[in-house]
N, C-alpha and C positions, 0 to 999 in steps of 0.2 A: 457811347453808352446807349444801353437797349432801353427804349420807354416801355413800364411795362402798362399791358391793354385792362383797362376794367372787363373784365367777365358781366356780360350781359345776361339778366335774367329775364328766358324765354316765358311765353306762354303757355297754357296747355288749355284744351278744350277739353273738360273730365267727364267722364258719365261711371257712374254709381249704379250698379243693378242689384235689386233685389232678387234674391236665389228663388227658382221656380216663379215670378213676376208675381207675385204677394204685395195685391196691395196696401201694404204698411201700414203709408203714410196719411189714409183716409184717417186716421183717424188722431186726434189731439194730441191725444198724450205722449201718440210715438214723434210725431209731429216734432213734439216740446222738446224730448228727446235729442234728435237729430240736431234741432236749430240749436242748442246748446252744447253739443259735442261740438259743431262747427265753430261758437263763437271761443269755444276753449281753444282751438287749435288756431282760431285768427290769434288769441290773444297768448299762448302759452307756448304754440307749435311754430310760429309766423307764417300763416297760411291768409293769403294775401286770395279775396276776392274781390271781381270785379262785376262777374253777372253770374246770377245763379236761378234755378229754380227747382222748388222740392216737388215732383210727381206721385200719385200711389206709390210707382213701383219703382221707382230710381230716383237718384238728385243728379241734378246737371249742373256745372259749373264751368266757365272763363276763371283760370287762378294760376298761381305761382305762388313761392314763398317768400318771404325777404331775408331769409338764412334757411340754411338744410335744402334736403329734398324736399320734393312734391311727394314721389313713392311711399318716403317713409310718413309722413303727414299724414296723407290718406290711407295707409296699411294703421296706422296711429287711433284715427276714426272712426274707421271700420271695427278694428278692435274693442275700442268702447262703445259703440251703439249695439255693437251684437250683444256685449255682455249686458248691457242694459235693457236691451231690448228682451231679451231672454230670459232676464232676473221677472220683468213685468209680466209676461208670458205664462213663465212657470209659477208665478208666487198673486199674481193679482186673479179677479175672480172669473174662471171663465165662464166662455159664450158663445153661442156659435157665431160668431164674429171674430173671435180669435182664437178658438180651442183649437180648429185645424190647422193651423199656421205652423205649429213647432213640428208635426209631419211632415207636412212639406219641407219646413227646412231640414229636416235629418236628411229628407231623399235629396234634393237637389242643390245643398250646399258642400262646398269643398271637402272631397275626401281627406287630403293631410291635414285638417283641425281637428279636435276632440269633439266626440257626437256632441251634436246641442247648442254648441256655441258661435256658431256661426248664420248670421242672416246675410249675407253678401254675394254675390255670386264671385268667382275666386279671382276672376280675371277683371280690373280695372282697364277701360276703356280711357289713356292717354292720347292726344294728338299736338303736337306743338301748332301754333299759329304765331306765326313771323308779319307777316304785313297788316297793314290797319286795312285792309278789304276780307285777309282771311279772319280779324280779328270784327271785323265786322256782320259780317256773316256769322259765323259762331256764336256771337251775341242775340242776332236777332231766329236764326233756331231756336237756343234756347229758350226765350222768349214765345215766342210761338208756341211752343211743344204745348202749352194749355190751352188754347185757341185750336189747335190741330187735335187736341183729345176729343174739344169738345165742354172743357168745364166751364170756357167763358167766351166773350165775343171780342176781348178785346186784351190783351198781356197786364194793363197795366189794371185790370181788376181782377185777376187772380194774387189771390194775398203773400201764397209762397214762395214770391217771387222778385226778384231785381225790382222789374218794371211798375210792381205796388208802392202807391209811396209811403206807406206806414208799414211793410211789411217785415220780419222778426229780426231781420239782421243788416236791417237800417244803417245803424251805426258799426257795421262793421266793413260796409263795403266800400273798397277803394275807389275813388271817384271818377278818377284818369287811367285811362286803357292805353296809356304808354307804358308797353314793357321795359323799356330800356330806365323807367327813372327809377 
């Protein structure tokens, strides 16, 4: 008799871009936004993170799911931040701080979506990471990427981020960077 093999859930190292590099996420409220789409999809979608961090113009993350896909989770995400992000856009009061934004997205976000509704760029950046040196690595990138912009001296005092330790999605991130458990 065949033993059968548990099916291993891989890693992925994700990167999220924002269409035409709009930075977004400067500012609060879109901010609030995002971290909340996220924790809906840790807690609704099984969208399992391990390190993350939100930039102006993209969010990065180390994640897997603990049921479903990764693809359909983050196509899931992406879906509701556009629409939300877009609702606050068009209906909140503008400025020049966000009036030109919804241009930009018409030009440079994905042609097969309906004008408007999309802030994303169309192509998600997946990479699987199998060993604990590529999982390792992956980690301390994203990490870095705010020390490499320039917004801090140091990972673990940018707030959007894993290495903060009061930062928004605290309790959502999974503590152990073994894939296999």
């Amino acid at each position: 008799m065949r033993r059968k093999r548990r099916r291993r859930k891989e890693l992925f190292s994700v990167e999220l871009r924002i269409a035409g590099a709009v930075p977004l996420f400067i500012h609060q409220i879109m901010r609030k936004k995002i971290v909340d789409g996220l924790q809906w999809c840790c807690d609704k979608r099984g969208l399992r993170i391990y390190e993350y961090s939100v930039l102006p113009d993209r969010i990065l993350m180390i994640a897997n799911t603990a049921w479903g896909s990764l693809p359909d989770v983050i196509e899931s995400l992406k879906g509701f931040s556009s629409k939300a992000v877009m609702l606050m856009l068009r209906n909140g009061r503008s400025n020049l701080y966000t009036s030109w934004m919804l241009s930009v997205f018409q030009e440079f976000g994905p042609r097969n979506k309906p004008e408007g509704i999309h802030i994303w760029e169309e192509e998600t950046q997946l990479r699987s990471v199998y060993t604990q040196d590529q999982i390792d690595e992956a980690a301390l990138s994203i990490l870095n990427q705010s020390v490499k912009s320039g917004f801090v001296e140091k990972p673990e005092h940018y707030l959007n981020c894993s290495a903060h330790p009061q930062n928004p999605l605290q309790d959502w991130i999974v503590v152990a960077t073994d894939p296999w458990s």
